[in-house]
C-alpha positions as CSV (number, residue, x, y, z in Angstrom):
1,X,127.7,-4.8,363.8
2,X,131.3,-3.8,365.4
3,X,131.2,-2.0,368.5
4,X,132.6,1.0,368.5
5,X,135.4,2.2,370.7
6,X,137.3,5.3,371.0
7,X,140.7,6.1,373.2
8,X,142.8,8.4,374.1
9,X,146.4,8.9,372.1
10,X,149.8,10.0,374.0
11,X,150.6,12.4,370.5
12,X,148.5,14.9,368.7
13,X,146.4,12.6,366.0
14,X,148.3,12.9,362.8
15,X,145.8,13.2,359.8
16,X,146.6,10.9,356.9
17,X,146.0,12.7,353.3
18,X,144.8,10.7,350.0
19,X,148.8,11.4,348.9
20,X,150.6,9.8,352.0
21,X,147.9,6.6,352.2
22,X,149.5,4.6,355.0
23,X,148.1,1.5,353.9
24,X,147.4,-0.9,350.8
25,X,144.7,-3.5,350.6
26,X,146.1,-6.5,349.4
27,X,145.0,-10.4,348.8
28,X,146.3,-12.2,352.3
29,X,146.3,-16.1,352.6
30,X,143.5,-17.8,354.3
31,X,141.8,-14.0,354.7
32,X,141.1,-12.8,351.1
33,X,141.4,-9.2,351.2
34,X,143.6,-7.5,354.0
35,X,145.6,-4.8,354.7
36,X,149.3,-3.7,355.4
37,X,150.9,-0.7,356.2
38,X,152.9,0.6,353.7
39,X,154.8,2.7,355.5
40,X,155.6,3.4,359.4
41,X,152.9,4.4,361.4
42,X,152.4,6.2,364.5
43,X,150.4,5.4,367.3
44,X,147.7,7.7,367.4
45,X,147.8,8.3,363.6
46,X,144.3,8.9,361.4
47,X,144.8,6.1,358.7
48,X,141.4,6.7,357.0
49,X,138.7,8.9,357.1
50,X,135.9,7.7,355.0
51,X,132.8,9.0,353.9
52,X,129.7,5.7,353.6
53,X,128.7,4.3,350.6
54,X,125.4,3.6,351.6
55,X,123.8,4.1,354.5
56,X,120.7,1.9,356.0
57,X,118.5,1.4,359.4
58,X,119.1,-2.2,360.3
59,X,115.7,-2.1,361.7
60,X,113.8,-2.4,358.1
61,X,116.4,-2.9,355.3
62,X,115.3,-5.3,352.6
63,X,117.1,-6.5,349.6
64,X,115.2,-3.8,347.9
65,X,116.1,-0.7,350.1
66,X,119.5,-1.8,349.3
67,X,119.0,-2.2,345.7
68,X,117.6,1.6,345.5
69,X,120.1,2.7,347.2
70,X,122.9,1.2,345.1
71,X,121.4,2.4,341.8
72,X,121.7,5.8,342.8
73,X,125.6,5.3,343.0
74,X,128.3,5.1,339.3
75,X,128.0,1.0,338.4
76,X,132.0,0.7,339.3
77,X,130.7,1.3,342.9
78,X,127.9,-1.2,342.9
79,X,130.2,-3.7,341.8
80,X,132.9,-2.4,344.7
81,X,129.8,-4.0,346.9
82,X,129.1,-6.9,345.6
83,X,132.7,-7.6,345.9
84,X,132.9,-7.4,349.6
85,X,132.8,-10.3,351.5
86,X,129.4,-12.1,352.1
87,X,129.6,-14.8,355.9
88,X,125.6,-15.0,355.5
89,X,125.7,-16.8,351.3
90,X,123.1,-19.4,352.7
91,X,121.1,-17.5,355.3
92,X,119.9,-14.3,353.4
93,X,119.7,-12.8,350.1
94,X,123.4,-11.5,348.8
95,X,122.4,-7.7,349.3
96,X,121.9,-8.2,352.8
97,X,124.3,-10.7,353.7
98,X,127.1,-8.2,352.4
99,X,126.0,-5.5,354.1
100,X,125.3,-7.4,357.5
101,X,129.0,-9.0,357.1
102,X,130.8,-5.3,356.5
103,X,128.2,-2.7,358.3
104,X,129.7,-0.2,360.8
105,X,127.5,1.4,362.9
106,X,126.6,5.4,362.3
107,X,127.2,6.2,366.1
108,X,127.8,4.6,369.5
109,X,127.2,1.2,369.3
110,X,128.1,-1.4,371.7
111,X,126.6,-4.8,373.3
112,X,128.5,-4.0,376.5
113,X,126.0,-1.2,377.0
114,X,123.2,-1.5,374.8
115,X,123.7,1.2,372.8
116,X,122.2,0.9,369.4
117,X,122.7,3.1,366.1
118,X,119.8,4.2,364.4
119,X,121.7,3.7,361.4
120,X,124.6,1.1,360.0
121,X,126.9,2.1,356.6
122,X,129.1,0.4,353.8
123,X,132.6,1.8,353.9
124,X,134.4,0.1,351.1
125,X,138.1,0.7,352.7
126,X,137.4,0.5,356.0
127,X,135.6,-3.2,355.2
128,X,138.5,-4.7,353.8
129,X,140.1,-4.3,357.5
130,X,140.4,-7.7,359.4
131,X,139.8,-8.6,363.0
132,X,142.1,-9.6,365.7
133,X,141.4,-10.2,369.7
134,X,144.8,-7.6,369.6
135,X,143.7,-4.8,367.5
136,X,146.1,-2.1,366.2
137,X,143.6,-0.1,364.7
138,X,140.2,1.5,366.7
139,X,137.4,3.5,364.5
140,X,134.9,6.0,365.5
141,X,132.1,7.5,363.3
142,X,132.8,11.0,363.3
143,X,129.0,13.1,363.2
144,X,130.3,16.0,362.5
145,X,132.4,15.0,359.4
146,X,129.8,11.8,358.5
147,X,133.3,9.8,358.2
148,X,134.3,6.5,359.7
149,X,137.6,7.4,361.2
150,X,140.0,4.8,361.9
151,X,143.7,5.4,364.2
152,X,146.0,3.5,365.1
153,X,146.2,2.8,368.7
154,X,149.9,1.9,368.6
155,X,153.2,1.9,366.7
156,X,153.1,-0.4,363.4
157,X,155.5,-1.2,361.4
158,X,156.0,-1.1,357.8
159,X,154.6,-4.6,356.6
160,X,152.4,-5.3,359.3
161,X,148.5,-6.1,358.6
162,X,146.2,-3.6,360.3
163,X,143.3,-5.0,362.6
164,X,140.4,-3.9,364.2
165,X,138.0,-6.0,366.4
166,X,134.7,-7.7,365.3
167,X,133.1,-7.7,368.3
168,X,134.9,-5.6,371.1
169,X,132.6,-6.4,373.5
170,X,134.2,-10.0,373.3
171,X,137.7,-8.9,374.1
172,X,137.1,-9.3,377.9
173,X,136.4,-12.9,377.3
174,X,138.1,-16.3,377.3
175,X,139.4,-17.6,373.7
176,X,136.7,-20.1,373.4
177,X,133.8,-17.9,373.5
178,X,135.2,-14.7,371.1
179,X,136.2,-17.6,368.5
180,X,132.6,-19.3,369.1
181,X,131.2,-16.3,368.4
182,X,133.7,-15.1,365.4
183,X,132.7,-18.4,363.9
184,X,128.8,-17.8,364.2
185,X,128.7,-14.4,363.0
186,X,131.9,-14.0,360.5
187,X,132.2,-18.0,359.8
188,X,136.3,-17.9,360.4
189,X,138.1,-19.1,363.1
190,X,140.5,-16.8,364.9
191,X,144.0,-17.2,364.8
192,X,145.5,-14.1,366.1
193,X,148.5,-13.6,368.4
194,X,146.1,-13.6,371.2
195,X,144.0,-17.0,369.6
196,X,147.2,-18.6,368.9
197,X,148.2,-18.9,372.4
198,X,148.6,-22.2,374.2
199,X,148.9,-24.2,377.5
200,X,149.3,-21.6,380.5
201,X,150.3,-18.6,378.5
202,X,146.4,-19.1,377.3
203,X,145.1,-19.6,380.6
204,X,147.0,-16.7,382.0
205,X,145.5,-14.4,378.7
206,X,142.0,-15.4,379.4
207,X,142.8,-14.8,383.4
208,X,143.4,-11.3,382.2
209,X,140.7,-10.2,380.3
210,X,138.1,-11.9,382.5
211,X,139.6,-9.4,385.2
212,X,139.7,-6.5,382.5
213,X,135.7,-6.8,381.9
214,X,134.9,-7.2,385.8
215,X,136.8,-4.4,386.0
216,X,134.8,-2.8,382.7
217,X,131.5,-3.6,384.7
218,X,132.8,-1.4,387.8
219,X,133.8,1.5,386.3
220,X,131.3,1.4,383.3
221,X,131.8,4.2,380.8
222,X,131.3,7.1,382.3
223,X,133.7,6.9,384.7
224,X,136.6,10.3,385.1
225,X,139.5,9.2,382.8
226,X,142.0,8.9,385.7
227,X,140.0,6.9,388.0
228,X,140.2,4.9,385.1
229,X,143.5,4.9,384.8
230,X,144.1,4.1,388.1
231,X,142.0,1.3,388.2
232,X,143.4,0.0,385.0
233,X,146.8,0.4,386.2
234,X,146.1,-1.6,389.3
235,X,144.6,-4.2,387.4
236,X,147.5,-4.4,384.8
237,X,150.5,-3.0,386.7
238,X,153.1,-4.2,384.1
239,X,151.4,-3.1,381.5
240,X,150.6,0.7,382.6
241,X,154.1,1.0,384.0
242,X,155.7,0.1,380.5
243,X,153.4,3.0,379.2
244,X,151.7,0.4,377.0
245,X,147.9,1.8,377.6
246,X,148.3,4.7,375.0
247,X,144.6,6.0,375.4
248,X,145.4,9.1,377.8
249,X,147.7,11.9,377.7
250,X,149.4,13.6,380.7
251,X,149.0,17.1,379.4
252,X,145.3,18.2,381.0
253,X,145.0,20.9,378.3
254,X,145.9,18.3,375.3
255,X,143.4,16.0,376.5
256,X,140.6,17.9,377.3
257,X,141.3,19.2,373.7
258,X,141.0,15.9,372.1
259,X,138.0,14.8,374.2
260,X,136.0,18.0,372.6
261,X,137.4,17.1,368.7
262,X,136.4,13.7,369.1
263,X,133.1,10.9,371.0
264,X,135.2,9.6,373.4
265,X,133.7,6.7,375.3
266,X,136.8,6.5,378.1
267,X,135.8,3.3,379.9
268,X,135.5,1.3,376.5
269,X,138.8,2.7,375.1
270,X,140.9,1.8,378.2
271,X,139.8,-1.3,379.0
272,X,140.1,-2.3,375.7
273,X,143.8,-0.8,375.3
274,X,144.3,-2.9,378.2
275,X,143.2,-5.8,377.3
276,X,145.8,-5.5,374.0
277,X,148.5,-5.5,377.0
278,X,147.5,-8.7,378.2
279,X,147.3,-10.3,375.2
């Protein structure tokens, strides 16, 4: 359901432990359930590393694949699902409008280059994460650890909800059509910083990430992270020169360490980074 997309850090990824949580999920007006930081957090940091509830092939789950599945699992947890948040009440039956409303994808995922996931899973925490078109927070399914890993891809400050993106693919394009499609497939209207804006400072936002994704299409995602950054930088001059795309460290042997720990999909990360400077 939400592309994924991984990036780069300027700092050595700081791994949260269950003690120094960085976040707490909490009721948030006009969202239901959100979530703050609770503390300071670095850009770059690991905020959560969670393991699935359940796990499904979107191909052919049913109500009752769903069912089995959650019977196998302590009845506190079942009720954890049925909890979650359900954008598809009149459309399909509760099981799987729940999971089709908080499903993250077990792999690369992405409408931007077809990519499918064999497989989708339920990650109780990492549902309760809200979207914004200017995401402070990116996850990745980690294969090797069979976690959804979530970092943050910039400072935060204590107080501040953290965000990740619906539908990534989207961010490249104009207000109108990422809240369209927010309001199909979520049924909420966006009304984050970048959705908020107005009059030219709107225009000039849209300008932007229209520009961004025809600048996506050139380089596509398999591109050598420096032409990227090159290309990025050229594209969003103020925004690389204030340092503000943090996907992609200057030290060769610290990067090329981090692109071996971690799926690294360079194209989607930067471009999307980028399009958080533009607003």
């Amino acid at each position: 359901m939400r592309a994924v997309v991984v990036t780069l850090f300027n700092h050595v990824p700081i791994p949260a432990t269950e003690i120094d949580t960085p976040f707490t999920i909490v009721p948030i007006e006009g969202k239901g359930q959100g979530v703050i930081a609770r503390r300071f957090v670095s850009k770059g940091e690991l905020v959560l590393a969670e393991p699935p509830l359940i796990v499904q092939s979107p191909r052919d789950m049913t109500p009752e694949s769903i069912r089995l599945a959650l019977s196998q699992l302590p009845t506190a947890k079942q009720r954890e699902y049925l909890s979650l948040a359900n954008c598809h009440r009149k459309a399909m039956h509760a099981l799987l409008g729940i999971f089709q409303t908080n499903s993250f994808p077990l792999g690369n995922s992405s409408e931007l280059t077809g990519e499918r996931a064999d497989q989708s899973g339920i990650f109780l925490q990492a549902s309760r994460f809200n979207s914004s078109c200017l995401p402070n927070i990116i996850h990745v399914y980690d294969e090797n650890t069979r976690k959804e890993n979530l970092y943050a891809v910039k400072d935060i400050a204590e107080g501040e909800e953290l965000c990740v993106s619906y539908l990534a693919a989207l961010l490249f394009h104009p207000r109108a059509e990422r809240r369209a499609v927010l309001e199909r497939n979520f049924k909420f209207v966006c009304t984050c910083g970048a959705c908020s804006l107005e009059g030219l400072a709107l225009q000039e936002s849209d300008s932007r990430r229209e520009e961004i994704g025809r600048l996506y299409e050139e380089i596509g995602c398999g591109g050598n992270p420096r032409e990227v950054l090159v290309k990025v930088g050229k594209c969003c001059p103020s925004a690389y020169h204030r340092n503000d795309i943090p996907f992609f460290d200057r030290s060769k042997e610290r990067s090329h360490s981090w692109m071996k720990r971690v799926s690294i999909v360079t194209g989607r990360a930067s471009i999307m980074t980028a399009s958080n400077s533009a607003s």
